[in-house]
C-alpha positions as CSV (number, residue, x, y, z in Angstrom):
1,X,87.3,-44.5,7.7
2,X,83.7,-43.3,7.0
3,X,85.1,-41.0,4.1
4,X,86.4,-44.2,2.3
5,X,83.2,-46.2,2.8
6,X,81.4,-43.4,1.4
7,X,83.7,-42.6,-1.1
8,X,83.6,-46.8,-2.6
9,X,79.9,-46.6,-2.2
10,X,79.4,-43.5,-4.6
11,X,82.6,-45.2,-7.0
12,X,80.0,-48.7,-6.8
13,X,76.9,-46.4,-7.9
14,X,79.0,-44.7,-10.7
15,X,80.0,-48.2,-12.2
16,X,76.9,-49.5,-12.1
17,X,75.0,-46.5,-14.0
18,X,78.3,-46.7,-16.7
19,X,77.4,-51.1,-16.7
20,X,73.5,-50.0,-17.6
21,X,74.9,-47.0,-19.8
22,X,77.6,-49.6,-21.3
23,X,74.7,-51.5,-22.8
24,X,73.1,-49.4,-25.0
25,X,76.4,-48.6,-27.3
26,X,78.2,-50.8,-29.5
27,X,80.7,-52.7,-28.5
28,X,83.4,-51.4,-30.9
29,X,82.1,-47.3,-30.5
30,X,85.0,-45.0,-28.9
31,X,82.2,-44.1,-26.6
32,X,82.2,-48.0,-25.3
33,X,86.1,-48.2,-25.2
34,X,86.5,-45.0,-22.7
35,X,83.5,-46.4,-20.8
36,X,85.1,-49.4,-19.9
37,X,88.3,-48.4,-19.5
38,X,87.0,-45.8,-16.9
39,X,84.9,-49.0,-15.9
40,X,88.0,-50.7,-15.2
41,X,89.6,-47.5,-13.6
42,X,86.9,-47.3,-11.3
43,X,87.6,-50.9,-10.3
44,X,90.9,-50.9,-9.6
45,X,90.7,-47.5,-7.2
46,X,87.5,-49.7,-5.8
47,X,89.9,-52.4,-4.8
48,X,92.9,-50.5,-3.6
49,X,90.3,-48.1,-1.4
50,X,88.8,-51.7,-0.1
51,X,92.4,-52.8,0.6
52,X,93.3,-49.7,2.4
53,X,90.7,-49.9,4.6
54,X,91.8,-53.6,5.2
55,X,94.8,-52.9,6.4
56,X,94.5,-49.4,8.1
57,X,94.7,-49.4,11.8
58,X,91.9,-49.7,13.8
59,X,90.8,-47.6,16.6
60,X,91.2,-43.7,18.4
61,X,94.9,-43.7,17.6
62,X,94.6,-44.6,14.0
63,X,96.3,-42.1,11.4
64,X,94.3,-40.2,9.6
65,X,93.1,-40.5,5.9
66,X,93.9,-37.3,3.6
């Protein structure tokens, strides 16, 4: 379990230096479209790594993450 806190708090630092990064480019640039869409990608494995780790057994006899 510690790999996927560490692994959503380095995916929470990326987005936010893409957010900062995201505001100096226009809105409409190609370079603003694939930052948000990895923005968004980023998000979504956020999420699903959150709800993993919801819903993972607790404890020594827990499976292991890979």
């Amino acid at each position: 379990m510690e790999g996927l806190h560490h692994e959503v708090a380095l995916l929470e630092m990326r987005s936010e230096q893409l957010r900062i990064h995201l505001q100096s480019m226009p809105y409409r640039s190609a370079e603003s479209r694939k930052a948000r869409s990895d923005l968004l990608a980023m998000q979504w494995k956020i999420t699903a790594l959150r709800q993993f780790e919801h819903d993972a057994p607790q404890g020594r006899g827990a499976a292991a993450v890979h």
